[in-house]
C-alpha positions as CSV (number, residue, x, y, z in Angstrom):
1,X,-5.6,37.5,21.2
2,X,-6.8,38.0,17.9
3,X,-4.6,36.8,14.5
4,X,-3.5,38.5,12.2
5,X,-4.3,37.6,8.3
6,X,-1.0,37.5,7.6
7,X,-0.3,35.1,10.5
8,X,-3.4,33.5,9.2
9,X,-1.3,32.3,5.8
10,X,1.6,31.3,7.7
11,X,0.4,29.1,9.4
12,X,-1.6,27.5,5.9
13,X,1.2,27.8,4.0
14,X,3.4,25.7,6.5
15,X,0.3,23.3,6.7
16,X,0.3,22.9,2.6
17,X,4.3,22.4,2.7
18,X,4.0,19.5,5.2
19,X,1.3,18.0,3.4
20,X,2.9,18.5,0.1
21,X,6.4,16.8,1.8
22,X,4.3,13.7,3.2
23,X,2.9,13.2,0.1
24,X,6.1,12.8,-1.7
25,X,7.3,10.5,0.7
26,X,4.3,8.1,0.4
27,X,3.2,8.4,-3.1
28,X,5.4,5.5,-5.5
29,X,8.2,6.7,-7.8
30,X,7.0,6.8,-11.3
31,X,10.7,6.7,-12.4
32,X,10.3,2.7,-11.1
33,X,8.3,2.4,-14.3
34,X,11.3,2.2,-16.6
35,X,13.3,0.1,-14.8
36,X,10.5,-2.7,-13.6
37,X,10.1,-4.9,-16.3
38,X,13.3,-6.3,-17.0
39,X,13.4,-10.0,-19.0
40,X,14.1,-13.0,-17.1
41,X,17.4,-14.5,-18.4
42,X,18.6,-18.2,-17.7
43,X,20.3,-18.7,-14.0
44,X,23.7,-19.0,-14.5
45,X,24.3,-20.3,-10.7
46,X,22.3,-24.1,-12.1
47,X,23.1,-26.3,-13.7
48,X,19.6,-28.1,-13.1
49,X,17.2,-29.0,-16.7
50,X,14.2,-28.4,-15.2
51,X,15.6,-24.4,-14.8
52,X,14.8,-24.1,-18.8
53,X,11.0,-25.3,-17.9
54,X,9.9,-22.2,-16.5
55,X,9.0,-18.9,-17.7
56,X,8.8,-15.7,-16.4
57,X,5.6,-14.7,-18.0
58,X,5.4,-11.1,-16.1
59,X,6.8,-9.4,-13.3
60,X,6.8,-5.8,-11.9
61,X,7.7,-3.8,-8.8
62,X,6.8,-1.0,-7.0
63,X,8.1,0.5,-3.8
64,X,5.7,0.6,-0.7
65,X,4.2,3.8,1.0
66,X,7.0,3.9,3.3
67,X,10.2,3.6,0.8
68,X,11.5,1.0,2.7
69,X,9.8,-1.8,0.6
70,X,9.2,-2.8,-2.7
71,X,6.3,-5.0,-3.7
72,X,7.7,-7.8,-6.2
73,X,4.8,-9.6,-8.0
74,X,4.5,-11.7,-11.4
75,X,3.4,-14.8,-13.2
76,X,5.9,-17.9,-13.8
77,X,5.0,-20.6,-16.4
78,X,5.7,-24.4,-15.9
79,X,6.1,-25.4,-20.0
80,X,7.0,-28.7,-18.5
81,X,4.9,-31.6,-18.5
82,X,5.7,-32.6,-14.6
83,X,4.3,-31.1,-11.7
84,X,6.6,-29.5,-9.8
85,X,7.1,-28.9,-6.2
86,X,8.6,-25.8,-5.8
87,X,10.0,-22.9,-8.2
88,X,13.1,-20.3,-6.4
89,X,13.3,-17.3,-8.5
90,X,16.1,-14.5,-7.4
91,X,15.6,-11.2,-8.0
92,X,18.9,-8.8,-8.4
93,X,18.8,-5.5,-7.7
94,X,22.0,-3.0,-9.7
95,X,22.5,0.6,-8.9
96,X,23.1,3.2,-11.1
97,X,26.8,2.5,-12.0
98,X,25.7,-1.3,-12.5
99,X,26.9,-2.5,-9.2
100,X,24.7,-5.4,-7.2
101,X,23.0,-3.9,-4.4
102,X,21.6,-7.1,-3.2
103,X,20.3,-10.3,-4.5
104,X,16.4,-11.8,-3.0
105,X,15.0,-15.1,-2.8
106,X,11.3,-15.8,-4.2
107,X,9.9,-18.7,-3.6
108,X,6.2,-20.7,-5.0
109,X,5.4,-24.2,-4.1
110,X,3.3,-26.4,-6.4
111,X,3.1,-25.6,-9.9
112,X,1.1,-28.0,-12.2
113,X,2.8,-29.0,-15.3
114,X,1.6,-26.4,-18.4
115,X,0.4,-24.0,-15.5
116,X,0.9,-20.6,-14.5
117,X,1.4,-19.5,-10.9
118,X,1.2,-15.3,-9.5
119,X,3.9,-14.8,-7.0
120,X,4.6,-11.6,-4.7
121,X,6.9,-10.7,-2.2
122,X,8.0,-8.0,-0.2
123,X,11.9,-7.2,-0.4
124,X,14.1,-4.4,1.5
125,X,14.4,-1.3,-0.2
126,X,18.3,0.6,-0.3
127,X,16.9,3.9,-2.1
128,X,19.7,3.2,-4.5
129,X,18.1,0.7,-6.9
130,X,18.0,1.6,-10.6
131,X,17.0,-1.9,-12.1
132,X,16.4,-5.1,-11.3
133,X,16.6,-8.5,-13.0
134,X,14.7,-11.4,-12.3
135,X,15.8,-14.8,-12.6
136,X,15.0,-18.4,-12.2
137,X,17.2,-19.8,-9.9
138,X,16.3,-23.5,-8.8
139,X,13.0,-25.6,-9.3
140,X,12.7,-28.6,-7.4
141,X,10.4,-31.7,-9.2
């Protein structure tokens, strides 16, 4: 049985429509660019010296191809003249209205005193976060 043209474009137009929807689904929100680089601000939840030691140099975010992740990378700082065994850094996640969707733990071992360090991790994404705030949340000498 022979198609028609009209049948023809259909059946491409419902072709370009899934692609079109897949591709929105995959491809990274660029609205994440406002909200990813948020400063680092002092841990509240420490008391601990060594806390004031590290920098948050950089840090950025981007959700995965799926939506259900984002990708959390940076670069910490030891301005400290000790090496230290291991750096937790706790990265906050606030929704539009400025509620806390969740709170994540980061973690780098071995960080020579005066040195940087690049960190990543993969966290759960809600769909809800608007911005996120990094912190450093105990460092262990």
């Amino acid at each position: 049985m022979a198609e028609t043209g009209s049948g023809r474009i259909w059946r491409i137009a419902i072709l370009i429509v899934i692609l079109l929807t897949s591709a929105t689904l995959f491809w990274p929100s660029p609205d994440n660019d406002e909200t990813s680089m948020q400063p680092a601000t002092k841990s509240e939840l420490e008391d601990d010296p060594m806390v004031d030691s590290i920098k948050v140099v950089s840090w950025d975010w981007r959700d995965d191809k799926t939506g259900s992740l984002y990708a959390v990378w940076g670069i910490i700082k030891n301005e400290s003249a000790q090496e230290l065994a291991k750096v937790v850094l706790q990265l906050r996640t606030i929704d539009v209205d400025s509620n806390t969707i969740a709170r994540y733990t980061i973690k780098t071992n071995g960080l020579a005193p005066q040195g940087t360090k690049p960190f990543r991790e993969d966290v759960p994404r809600t769909g809800r976060e608007h911005k996120g705030f990094l912190t450093v949340l105990r460092v262990a000498p």
